[in-house]
C-alpha positions as a printed Julia matrix, in Angstrom:
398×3 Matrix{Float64}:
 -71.22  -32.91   78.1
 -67.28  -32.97   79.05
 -66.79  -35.25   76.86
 -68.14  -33.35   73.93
 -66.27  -30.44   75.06
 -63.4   -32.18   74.56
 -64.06  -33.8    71.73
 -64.96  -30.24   70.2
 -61.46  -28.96   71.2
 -59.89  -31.89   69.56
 -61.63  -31.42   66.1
 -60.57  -27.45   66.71
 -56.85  -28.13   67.49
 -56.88  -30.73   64.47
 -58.58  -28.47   62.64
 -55.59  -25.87   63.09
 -53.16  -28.08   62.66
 -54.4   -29.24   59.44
 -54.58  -25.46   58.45
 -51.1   -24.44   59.41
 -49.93  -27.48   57.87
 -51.56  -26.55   54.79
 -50.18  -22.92   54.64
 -46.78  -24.21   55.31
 -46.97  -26.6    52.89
 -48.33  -23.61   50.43
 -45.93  -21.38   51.41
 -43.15  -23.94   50.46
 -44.65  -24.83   47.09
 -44.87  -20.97   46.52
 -41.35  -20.89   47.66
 -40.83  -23.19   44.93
 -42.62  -22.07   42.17
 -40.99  -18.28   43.15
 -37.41  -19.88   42.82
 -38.62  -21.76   39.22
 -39.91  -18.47   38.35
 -36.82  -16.95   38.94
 -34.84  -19.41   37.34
 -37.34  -19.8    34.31
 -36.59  -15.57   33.65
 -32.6   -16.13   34.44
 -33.19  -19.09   31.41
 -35.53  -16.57   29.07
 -32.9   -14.04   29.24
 -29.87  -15.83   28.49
 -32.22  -17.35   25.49
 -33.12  -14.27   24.33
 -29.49  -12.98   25.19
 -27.8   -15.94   22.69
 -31.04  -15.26   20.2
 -29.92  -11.97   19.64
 -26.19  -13.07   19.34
 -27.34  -15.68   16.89
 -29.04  -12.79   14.83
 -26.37  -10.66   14.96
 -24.18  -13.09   13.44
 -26.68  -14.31   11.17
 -26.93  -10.37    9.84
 -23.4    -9.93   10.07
 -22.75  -12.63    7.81
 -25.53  -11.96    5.6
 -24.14   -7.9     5.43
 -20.5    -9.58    4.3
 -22.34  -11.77    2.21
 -23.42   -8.79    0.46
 -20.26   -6.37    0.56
 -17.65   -9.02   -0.68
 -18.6    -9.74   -4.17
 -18.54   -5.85   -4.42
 -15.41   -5.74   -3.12
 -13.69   -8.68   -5.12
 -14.91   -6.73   -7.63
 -13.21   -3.4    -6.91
 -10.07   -4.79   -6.16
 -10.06   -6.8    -9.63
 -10.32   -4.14  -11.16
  -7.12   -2.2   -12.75
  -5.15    0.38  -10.0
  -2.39    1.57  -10.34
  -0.2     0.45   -7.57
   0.01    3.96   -5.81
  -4.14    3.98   -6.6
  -4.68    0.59   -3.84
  -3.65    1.54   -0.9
  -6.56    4.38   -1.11
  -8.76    1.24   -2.13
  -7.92   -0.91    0.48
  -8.35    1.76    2.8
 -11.37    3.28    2.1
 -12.37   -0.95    1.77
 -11.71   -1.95    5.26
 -13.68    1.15    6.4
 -16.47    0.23    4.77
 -16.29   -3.33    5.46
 -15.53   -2.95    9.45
 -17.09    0.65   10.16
 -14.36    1.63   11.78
 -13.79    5.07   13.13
  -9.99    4.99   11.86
  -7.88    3.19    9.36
  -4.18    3.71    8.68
  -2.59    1.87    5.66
   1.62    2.07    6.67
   3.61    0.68    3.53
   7.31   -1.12    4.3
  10.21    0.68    3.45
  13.71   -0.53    2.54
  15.32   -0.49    6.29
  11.99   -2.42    7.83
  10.15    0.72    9.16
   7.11    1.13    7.89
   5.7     4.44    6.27
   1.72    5.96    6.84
   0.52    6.79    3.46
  -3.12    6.47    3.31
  -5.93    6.28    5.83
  -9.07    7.95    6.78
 -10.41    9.13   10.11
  -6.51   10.81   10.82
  -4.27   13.52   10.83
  -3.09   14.8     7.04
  -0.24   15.55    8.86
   1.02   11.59    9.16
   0.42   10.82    5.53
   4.08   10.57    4.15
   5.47   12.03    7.57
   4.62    9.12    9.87
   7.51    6.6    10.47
   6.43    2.96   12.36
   8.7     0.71   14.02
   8.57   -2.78   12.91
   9.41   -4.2    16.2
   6.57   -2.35   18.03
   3.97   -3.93   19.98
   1.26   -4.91   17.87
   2.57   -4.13   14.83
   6.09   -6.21   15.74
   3.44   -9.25   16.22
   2.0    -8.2    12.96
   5.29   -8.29   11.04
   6.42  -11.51   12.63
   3.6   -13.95   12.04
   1.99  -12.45    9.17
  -1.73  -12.34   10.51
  -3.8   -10.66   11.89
  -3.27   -9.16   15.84
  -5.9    -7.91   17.66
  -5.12   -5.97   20.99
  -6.98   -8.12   23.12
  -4.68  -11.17   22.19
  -1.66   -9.03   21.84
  -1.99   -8.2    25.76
  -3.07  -11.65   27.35
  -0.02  -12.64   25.73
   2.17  -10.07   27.65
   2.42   -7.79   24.75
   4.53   -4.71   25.89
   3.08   -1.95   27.82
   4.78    0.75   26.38
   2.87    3.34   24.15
   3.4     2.35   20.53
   4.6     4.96   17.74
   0.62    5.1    16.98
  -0.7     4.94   20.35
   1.56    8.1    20.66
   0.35    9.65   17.71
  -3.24    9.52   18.96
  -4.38    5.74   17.91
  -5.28    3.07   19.5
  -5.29    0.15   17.37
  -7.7    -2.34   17.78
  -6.45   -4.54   15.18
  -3.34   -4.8    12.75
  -3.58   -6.71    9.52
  -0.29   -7.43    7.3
  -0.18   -7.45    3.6
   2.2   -10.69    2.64
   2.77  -10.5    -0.76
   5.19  -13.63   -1.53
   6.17  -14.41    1.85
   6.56  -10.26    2.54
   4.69   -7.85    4.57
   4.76   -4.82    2.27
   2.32   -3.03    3.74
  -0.03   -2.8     7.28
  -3.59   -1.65    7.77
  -4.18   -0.22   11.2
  -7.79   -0.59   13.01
  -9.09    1.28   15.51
 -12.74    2.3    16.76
 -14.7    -0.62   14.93
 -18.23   -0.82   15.67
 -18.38   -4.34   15.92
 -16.08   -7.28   17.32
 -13.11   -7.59   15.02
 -12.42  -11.16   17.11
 -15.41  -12.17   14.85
 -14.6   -10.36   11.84
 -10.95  -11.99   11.69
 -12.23  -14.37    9.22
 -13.32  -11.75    7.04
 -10.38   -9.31    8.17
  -7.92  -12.29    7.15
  -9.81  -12.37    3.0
  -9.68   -8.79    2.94
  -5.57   -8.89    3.77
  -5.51  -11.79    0.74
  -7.03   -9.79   -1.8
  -5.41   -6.58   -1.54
  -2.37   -8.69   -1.48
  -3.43  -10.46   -4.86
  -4.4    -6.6    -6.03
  -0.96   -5.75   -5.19
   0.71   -8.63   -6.59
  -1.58   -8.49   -9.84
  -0.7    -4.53   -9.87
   2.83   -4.87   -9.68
   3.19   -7.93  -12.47
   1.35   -5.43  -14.94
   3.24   -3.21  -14.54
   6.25   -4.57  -14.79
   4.93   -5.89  -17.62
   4.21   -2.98  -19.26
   7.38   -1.16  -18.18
   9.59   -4.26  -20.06
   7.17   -3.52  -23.18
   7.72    0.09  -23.52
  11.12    0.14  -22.21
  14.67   -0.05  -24.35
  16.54   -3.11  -22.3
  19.97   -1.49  -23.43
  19.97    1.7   -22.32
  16.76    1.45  -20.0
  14.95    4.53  -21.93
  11.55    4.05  -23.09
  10.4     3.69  -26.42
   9.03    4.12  -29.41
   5.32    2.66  -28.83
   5.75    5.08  -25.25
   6.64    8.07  -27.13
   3.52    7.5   -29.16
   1.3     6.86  -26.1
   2.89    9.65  -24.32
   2.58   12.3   -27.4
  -1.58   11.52  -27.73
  -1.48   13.03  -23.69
   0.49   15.64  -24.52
  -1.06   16.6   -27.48
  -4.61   16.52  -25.62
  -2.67   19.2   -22.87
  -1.42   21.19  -25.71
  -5.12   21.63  -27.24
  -7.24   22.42  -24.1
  -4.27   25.1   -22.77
  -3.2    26.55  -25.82
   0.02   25.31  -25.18
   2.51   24.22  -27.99
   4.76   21.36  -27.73
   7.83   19.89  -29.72
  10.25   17.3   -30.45
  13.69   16.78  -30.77
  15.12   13.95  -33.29
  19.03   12.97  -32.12
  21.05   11.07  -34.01
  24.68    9.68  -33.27
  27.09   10.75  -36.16
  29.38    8.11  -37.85
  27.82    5.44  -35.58
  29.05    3.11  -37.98
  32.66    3.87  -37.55
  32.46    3.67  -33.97
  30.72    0.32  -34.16
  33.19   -0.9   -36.83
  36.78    0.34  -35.16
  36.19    0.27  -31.6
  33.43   -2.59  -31.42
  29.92   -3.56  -30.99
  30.55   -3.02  -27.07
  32.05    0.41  -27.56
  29.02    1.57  -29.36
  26.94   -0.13  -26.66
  28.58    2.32  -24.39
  28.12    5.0   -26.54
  24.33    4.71  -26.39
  23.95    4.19  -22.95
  26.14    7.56  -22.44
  23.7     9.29  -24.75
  21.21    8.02  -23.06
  22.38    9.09  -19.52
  23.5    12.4   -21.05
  19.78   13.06  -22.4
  18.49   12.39  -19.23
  20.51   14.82  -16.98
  20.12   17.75  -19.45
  15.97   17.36  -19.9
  13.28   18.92  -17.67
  11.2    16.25  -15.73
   8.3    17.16  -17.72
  10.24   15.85  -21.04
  10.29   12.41  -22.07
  13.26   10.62  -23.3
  13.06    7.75  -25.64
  15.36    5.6   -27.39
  13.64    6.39  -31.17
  15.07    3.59  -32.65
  18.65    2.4   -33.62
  20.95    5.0   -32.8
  17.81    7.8   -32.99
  17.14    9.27  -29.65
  13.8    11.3   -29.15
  13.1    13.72  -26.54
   9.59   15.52  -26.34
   9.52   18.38  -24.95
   5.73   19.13  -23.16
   5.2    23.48  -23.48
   8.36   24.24  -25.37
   7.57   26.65  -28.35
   9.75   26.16  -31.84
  12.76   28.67  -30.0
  12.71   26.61  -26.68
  13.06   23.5   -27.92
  15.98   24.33  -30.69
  17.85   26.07  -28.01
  17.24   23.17  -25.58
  18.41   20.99  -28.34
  21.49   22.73  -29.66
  22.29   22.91  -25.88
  22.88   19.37  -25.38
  24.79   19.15  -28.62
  27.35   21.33  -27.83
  27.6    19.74  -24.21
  27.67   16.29  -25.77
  30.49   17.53  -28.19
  32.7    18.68  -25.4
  32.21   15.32  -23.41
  34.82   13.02  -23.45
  34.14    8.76  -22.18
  35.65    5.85  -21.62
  34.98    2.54  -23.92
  36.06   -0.86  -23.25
  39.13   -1.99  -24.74
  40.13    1.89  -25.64
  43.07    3.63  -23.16
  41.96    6.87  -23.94
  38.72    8.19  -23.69
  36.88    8.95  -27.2
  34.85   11.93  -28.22
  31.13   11.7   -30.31
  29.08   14.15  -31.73
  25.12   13.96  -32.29
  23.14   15.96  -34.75
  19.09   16.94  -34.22
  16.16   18.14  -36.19
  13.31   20.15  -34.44
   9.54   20.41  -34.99
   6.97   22.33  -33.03
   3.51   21.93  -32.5
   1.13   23.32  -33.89
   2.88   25.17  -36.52
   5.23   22.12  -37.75
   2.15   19.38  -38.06
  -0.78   18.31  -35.92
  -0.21   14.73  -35.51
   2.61   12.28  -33.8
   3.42   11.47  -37.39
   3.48   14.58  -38.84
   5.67   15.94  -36.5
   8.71   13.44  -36.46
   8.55   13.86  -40.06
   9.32   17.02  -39.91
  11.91   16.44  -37.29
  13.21   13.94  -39.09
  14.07   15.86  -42.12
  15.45   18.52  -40.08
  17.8    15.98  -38.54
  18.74   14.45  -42.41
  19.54   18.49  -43.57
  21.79   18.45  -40.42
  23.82   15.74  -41.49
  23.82   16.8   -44.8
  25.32   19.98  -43.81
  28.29   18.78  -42.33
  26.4    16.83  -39.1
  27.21   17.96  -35.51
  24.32   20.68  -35.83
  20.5    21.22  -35.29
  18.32   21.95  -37.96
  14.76   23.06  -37.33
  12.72   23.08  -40.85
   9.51   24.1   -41.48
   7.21   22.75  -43.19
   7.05   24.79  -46.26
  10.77   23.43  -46.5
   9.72   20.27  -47.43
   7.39   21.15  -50.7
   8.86   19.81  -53.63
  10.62   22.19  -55.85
């Protein structure tokens, strides 16, 4: 009987054993499986963490996939030069959703100038002066790319408030405009809704085509200023007096306004030409052309007609106006006395004109220097150094 006792015990403290071996053993495993667990959600979220990254970018580049061939196409399209910096502007909003944008153009002593932007004060447009040698925008300036804030402090940028900062932005990216090897202009970032780290790509084709816009702008219209302009005396000309009289004339017929022009011709150009020299009567022009200039409103436009014709028109001068105006700078021109080359003493020129008003005198570009023209020819008929303002009854055939 003892020895069943005993042997009874024995089975009972194995028994136990066996047990607490068992639930230590469990409790380890679960120890495990808790730590994999834990390890297997640190995993999933760091997944789901670089999933999400990997869709953002994947939308982000699919969204610029979508807003750059609409903006190549905006920016190929013809602006005026002072038209593109409200393009780019308006561009990089759009294309970085940024809460402000501040396009700073360089002047001709190296500060730089806030024209445009959106998402700032009115106040800094064409009031707002930039030093080139500040903080970000110094960076800017110096390498020509883009600087984002971020990189612009690891690097030990100053700590200073910059003439922005100071104005009430913070910048969180600067992008030059290098047009041949120049930065002619800055756009300011600040408050972008996304990472402009990633965007640089994008930030760095935006900066190349409204360079190219600029560029492409500038060679036009150079262009077009060398193609309506007189090389000698740097007056416009004939083909710009016609282009400018069709806008004119539109003004004149939706205000009721009238509108006339002023034929000027140099008397005895010949003679001049022919005792003094061909560069004497180069000088001559270029006074008359000078002379025409200074004694004209803004408004008027000044043209070298042709020869030794000048033309002035004269935008809301009635038929009185414009022969005063004219006989005006006659008699001034009379009284002036210039120096030639190769001539001691100064020499003295007279001019005659013919007037004709719109709409009384003709309704058309050509109708109108015809009759200015023949008052200019009964001028110098009549002894020259005089206006003549003829109607057009005047011209009927006897």
């Amino acid at each position: 009987m003892p020895d069943l006792l005993v042997g009874a015990m024995i089975c009972a403290v194995a028994l136990g054993l066996g047990f607490l071996a068992g639930s230590a053993f469990r409790a380890a495993e679960l120890r495990k499986t808790g730590k994999a667990l834990e390890e297997l959600k640190i995993t999933n979220r760091d997944l789901s963490r670089w999933l999400q990254e990997y869709k953002d970018i994947h939308a982000r580049d699919s969204e610029i996939a979508i807003l750059f061939p609409s903006i190549i196409r905006r920016l190929a399209e013809r602006h005026p030069t002072d038209a593109l910096p409200r393009v780019a502007v308006r561009l990089t909003k759009e294309l970085f959703k940024t809460a402000q944008v501040a396009l700073a153009v360089t002047k001709t002593d190296g500060s730089l100038l806030v024209t445009e932007g959106v998402g700032i004060p009115l106040a800094w447009k064409g009031t707002l002066t930039l030093s080139p040698r500040d903080g970000m925008i110094g960076d800017a300036l110096r390498e020509k790319h883009l600087v984002l804030r971020e990189e612009h402090v690891a690097r030990g940028g100053r700590p200073e408030l910059s003439d922005l900062e100071r104005a009430g932005m913070v910048p969180d990216a600067v992008i030059p405009i290098v047009v041949e090897e120049s930065v002619v202009a800055i756009l300011a970032v600040a408050g972008s809704a996304g990472r402009m780290d990633r965007d640089r790509p994008y930030a760095s084709m935006l900066a190349d085509l409204v360079a190219n816009a600029f560029q492409i702008s500038l060679a036009i219209e150079a262009l077009e200023r060398r193609a309506m302009t007189d090389p000698l005396t740097g007056l416009y000309n004939r083909a710009y007096l016609a282009d400018r009289f069709l806008v004119e004339l539109r003004r004149a017929r939706n205000y009721g306004f009238p509108m006339s022009v002023a034929l000027f011709d140099i008397d005895r150009f010949k003679m001049v030409n022919d005792r003094y020299g061909h560069p004497a009567g180069d000088a001559v022009l270029r006074k008359l052309a000078s002379f025409l200039r200074e004694r004209t409103r803004s408004t008027d436009a000044v043209v070298r007609y042709g020869g030794e014709e000048f033309a002035v028109l004269m935008a809301t001068a009635d038929s009185d106006v414009a022969f005063q105006q004219a006989d005006r700078i006659r008699e001034e021109f009379e009284k002036t006395a210039f120096a030639v080359p190769g001539q001691a003493d100064p020499i003295r020129v007279t001019i005659s004109g013919g007037v004709a008003t719109y709409p009384q005198d003709g309704q058309t570009f050509t109708e109108l220097i015809a009759v200015a023209d023949a008052g200019l020819y009964h001028a110098k008929e009549n002894g020259r150094n005089r206006v003549s303002a003829l109607r057009p009854v005047d011209l009927l055939p006897e």
